[in-house]
C-alpha positions in Angstrom: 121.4 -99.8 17.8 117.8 -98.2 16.5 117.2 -96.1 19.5 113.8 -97.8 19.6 112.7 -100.3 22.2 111.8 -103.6 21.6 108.0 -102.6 21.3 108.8 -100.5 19.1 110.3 -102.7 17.1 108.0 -105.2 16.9 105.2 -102.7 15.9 107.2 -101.4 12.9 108.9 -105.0 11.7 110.7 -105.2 9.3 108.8 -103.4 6.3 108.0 -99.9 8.9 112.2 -99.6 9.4 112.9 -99.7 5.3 113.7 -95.9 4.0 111.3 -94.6 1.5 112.9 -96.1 -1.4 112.9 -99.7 -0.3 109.5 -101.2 0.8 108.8 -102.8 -3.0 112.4 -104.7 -2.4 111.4 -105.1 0.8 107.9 -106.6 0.2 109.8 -109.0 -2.7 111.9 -110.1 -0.2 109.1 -111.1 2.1 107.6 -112.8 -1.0 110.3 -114.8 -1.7 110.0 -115.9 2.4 106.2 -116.9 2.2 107.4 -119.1 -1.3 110.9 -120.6 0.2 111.1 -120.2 3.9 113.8 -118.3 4.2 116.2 -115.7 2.5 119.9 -115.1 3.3 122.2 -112.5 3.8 119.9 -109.7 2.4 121.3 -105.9 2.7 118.9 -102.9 3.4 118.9 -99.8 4.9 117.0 -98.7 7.5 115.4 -95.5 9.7 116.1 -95.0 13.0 115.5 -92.8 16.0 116.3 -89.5 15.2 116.4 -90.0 10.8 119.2 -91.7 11.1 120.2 -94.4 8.1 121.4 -98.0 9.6 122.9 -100.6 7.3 122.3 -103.9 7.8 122.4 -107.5 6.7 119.2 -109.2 8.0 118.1 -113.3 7.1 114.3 -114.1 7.7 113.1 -117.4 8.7 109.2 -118.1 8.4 108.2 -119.5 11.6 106.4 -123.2 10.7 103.3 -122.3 12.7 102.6 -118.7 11.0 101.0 -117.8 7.9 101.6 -114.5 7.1 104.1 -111.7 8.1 101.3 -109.2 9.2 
């Protein structure tokens, strides 16, 4: 779907994918993770391969033995 492979992926997360205009949304999303959990059904937009926009819906679970996202 990104044109990226999976180590790719995992070096940008989710925060390197946003487009320009999102990573403050996207860092208070990740805020509201570290406080709650978890978040729900959040839309974003991100870069791919070649420019390209992608649309997504994305939930993020904080994994019980991690402590921070990066």
């Amino acid at each position: 779907m990104t044109g990226s492979t999976n180590e790719k992926m995992v070096q940008l997360g989710c925060v390197g994918l946003n487009i320009h205009e999102d990573p403050p949304m996207a860092l208070s999303v990740l805020e509201q993770v570290r406080e709650k959990g978890c978040i729900e059904n959040i839309e974003k937009s991100c870069v791919v391969k070649d420019g390209k926009k992608l649309h997504v819906n994305i939930s993020i679970t904080l994994m019980p033995d991690k402590e921070s996202f990066w």
